[in-house]
C-alpha positions in Angstrom: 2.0 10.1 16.3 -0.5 11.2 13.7 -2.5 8.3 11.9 -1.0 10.5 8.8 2.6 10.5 9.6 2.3 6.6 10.1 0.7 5.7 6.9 3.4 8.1 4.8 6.1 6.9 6.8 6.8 4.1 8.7 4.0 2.1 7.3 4.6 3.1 4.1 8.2 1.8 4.2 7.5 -1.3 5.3 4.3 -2.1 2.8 6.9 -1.4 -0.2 9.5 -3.2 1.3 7.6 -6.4 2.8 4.4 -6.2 1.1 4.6 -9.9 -0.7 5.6 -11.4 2.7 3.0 -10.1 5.0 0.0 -9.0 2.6 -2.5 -11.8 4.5 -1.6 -10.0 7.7 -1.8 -6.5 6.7 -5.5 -7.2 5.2 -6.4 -8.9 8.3 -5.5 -6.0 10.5 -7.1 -3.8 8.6 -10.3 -5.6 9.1 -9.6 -5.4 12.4 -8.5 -1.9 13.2 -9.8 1.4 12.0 -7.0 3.5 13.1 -4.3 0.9 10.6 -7.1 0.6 7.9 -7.1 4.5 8.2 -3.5 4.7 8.1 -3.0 2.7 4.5 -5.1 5.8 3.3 -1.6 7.7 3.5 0.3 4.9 1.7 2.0 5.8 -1.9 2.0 2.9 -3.7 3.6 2.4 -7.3 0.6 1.6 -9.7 1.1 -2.2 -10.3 -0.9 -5.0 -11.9 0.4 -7.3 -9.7 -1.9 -9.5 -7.0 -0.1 -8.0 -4.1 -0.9 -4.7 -5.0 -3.9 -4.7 -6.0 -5.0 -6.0 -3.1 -3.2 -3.5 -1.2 -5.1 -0.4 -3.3 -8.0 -2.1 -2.8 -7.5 -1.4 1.0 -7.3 2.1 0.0 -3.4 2.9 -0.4 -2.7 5.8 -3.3 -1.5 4.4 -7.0 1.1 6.9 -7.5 3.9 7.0 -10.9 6.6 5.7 -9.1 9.3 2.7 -10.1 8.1 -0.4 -9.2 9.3 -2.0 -6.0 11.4 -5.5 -7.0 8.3 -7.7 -5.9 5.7 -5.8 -8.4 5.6 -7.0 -12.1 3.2 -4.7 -14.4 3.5 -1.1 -14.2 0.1 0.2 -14.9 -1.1 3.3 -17.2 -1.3 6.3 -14.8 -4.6 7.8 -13.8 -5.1 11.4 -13.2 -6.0 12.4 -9.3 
């Protein structure tokens, strides 16, 4: 499987489902492993002010205008790509 396909899908999937939960673990990893560091590259994420996101576009996943999962709180103006 493509470090692509992993980041947009499954990964992707879980981070906006399970993000609050396991956002200690999914920074740690990516400290630890280029290829799931890499993979967070592919994740769309809504744009939220939140803790847990921002930590999680700070590891490199894609702000995108989408509505916010349950766990995020502020919805964030949208920046053009």
């Amino acid at each position: 499987m493509l470090i692509r396909d992993l980041g947009c899908g499954p990964l992707e999937d879980f981070v906006r489902l399970h993000a609050p939960a396991f956002i200690h673990q999914i920074e740690i990893r990516a400290a630890d492993d280029d290829r799931f560091a890499r993979a967070l590259k592919y994740v769309w994420l809504p744009n939220a002010g939140d803790d847990v996101s921002q930590r999680l576009l700070a590891l490199g996943c894609k702000p995108r205008p989408f509505k916010l999962e349950s766990w995020q709180t502020t919805l964030l103006p949208t920046r053009k790509l």
